[in-house]
C-alpha positions in Angstrom: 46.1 -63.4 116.6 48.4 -61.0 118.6 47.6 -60.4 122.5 48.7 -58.4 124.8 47.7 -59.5 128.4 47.4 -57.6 131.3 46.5 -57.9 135.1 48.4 -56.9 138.6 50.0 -59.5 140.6 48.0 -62.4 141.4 45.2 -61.8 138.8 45.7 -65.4 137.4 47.9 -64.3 134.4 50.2 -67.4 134.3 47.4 -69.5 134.9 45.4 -68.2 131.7 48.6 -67.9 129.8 49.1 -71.6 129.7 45.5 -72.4 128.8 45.3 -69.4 126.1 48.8 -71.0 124.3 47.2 -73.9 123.8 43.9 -73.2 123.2 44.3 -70.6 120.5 47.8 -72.1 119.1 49.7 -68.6 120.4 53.6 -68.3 121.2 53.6 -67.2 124.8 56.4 -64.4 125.5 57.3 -63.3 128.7 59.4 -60.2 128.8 61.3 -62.4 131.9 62.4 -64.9 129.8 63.3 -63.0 126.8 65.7 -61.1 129.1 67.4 -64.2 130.5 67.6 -65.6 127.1 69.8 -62.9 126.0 71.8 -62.6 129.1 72.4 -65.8 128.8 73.1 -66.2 125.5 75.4 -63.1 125.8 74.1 -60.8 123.3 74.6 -57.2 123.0 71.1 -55.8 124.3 71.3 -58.3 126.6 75.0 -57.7 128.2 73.5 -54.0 128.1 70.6 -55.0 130.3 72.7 -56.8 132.7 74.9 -53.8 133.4 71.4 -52.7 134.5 70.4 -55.4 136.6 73.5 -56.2 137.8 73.9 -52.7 139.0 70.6 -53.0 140.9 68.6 -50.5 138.5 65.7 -51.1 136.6 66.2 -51.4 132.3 65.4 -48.6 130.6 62.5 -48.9 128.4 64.1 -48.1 125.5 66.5 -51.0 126.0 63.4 -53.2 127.0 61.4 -52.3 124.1 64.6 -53.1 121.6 64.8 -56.7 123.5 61.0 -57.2 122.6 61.1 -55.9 119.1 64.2 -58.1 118.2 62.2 -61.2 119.5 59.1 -60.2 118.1 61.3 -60.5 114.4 62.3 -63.7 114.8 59.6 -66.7 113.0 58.2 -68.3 115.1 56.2 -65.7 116.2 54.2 -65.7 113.1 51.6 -68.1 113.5 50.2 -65.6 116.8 51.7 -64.7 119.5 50.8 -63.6 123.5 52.9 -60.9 125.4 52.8 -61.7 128.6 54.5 -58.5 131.1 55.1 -55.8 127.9 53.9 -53.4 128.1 54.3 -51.9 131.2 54.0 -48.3 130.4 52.1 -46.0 128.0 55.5 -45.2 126.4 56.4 -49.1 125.7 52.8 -49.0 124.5 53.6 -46.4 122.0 56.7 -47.7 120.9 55.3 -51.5 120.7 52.8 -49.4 118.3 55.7 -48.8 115.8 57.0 -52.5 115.1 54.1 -55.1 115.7 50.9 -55.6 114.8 47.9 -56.1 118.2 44.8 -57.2 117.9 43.6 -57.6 121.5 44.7 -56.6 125.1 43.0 -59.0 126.9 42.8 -57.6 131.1 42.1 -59.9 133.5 40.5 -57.8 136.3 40.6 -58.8 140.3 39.7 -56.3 143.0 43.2 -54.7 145.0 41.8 -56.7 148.3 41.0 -59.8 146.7 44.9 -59.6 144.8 46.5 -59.4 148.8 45.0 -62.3 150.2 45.6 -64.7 146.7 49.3 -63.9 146.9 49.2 -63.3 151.0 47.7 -66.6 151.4 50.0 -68.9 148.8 52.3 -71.5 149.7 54.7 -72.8 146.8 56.7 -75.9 146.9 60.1 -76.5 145.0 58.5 -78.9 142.4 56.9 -76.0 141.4 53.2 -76.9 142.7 51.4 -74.0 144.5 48.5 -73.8 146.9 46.1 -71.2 149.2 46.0 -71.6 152.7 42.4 -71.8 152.6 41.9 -75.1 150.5 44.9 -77.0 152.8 43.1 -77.7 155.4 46.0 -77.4 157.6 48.2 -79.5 155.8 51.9 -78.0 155.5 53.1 -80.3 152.9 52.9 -81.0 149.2 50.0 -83.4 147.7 52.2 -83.8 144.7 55.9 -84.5 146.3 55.5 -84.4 149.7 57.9 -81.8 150.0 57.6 -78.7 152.8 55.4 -76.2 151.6 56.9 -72.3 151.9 56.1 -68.7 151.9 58.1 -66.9 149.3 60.1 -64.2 150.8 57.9 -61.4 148.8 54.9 -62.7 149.5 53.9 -60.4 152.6 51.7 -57.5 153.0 54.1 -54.5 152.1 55.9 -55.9 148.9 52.5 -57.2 147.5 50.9 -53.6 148.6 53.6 -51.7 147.0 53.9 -54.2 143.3 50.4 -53.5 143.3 50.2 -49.7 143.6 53.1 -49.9 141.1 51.0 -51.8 138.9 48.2 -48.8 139.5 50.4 -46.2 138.4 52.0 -47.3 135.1 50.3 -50.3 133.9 46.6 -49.8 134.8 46.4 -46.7 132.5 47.3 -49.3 129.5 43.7 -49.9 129.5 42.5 -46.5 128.5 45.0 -46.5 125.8 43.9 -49.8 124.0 39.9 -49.0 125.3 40.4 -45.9 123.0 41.7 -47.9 120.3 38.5 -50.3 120.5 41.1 -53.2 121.1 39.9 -53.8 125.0 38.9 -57.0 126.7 38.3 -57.3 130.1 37.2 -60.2 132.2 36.6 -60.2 136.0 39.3 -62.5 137.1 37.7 -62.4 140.6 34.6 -64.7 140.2 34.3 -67.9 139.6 37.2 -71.1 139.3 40.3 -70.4 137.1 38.3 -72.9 134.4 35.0 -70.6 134.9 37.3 -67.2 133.9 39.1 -68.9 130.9 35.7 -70.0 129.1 34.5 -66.4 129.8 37.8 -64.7 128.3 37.2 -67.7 125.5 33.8 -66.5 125.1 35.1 -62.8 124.2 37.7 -63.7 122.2 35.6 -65.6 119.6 33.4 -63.0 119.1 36.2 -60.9 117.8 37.9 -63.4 116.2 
């Protein structure tokens, strides 16, 4: 199984990413770490890409979509695979069309207002552990480590208002495009515990599968 996974920032996509790899057996790609893969290993597209980056400008789609089709050759994605942040964009929908094979795009939905306070209200700590303000009770440091809890720099009111309207513009109308080709499956990502949301995506999968 192929699956495309979709949702704006703070819908709870990393969280049901994890749980979906193991679950269903799937390779989980993020378009993040195929790009610093190949920076780092110095390939061609991805010394191309960090002219980009590097240069403060976003990478082209077409270079993005040749980075994703050249991983999605390689063999270990054979046995099922999850794209986790591709496609962002009807056109990297269209191209994505012409080299792999998708059986489901799987949207986790959360209401705009609901999205701000999630990522308003986190706290992160180096370990990697994160946290809402409203379950600390106060507390300003981490249960795991014991480290100082922070606010990442991007989490404030305009940045997570204006990743959110981008997400609106080119990435919401993804789900008219796989809706029409009868490969749409959404689950409200806004009710319910992160465990209640992944037996309900579960729950739509295996009827399809």
């Amino acid at each position: 199984m192929n699956i495309i996974l979709l949702g704006a920032p703070g819908a709870g996509k990393g969280t049901q990413a994890v749980k979906l790899a193991e679950k269903y057996r799937l390779l989980h790609i993020s378009t993040g770490d195929i790009f610093r893969a190949n920076i780092k290993g110095g390939t061609p597209i991805g010394k191309l890409a960090a002219s980009y980056i590097d240069a403060g400008k976003l990478v082209p789609d077409d270079v993005t979509c040749e980075i994703v089709k050249d991983r999605l050759g390689k063999e270990d994605v054979k046995g099922g695979y999850m794209l986790d942040g591709f496609p962002r964009n009807l056109y990297q929908a269209e191209q994505l069309d012409g080299f792999a094979a998708i059986d489901v795009c799987l949207n986790i939905d959360v209401d705009p207002a609901l999205l701000m306070d999630r990522i308003c209200g986190r706290r992160v700590c180096s370990c990697g552990a994160s946290y809402h303000v409203s379950t600390l009770n106060g507390k300003t440091t981490c249960a795991r480590c014991g480290k100082e809890l922070y606010v990442r720099k991007d989490d404030n009111p305009e940045t997570v208002g204006a990743r959110i309207e981008t997400y609106e513009k080119q990435t919401a109308p993804l789900i008219d495009y796989y809706k029409k080709q009868g490969k749409l499956v959404a689950v409200d990502g806004g009710k319910g515990s992160p465990d209640e949301i992944f037996a309900e995506i579960c729950k739509q999968l295996d009827k399809i599968l």
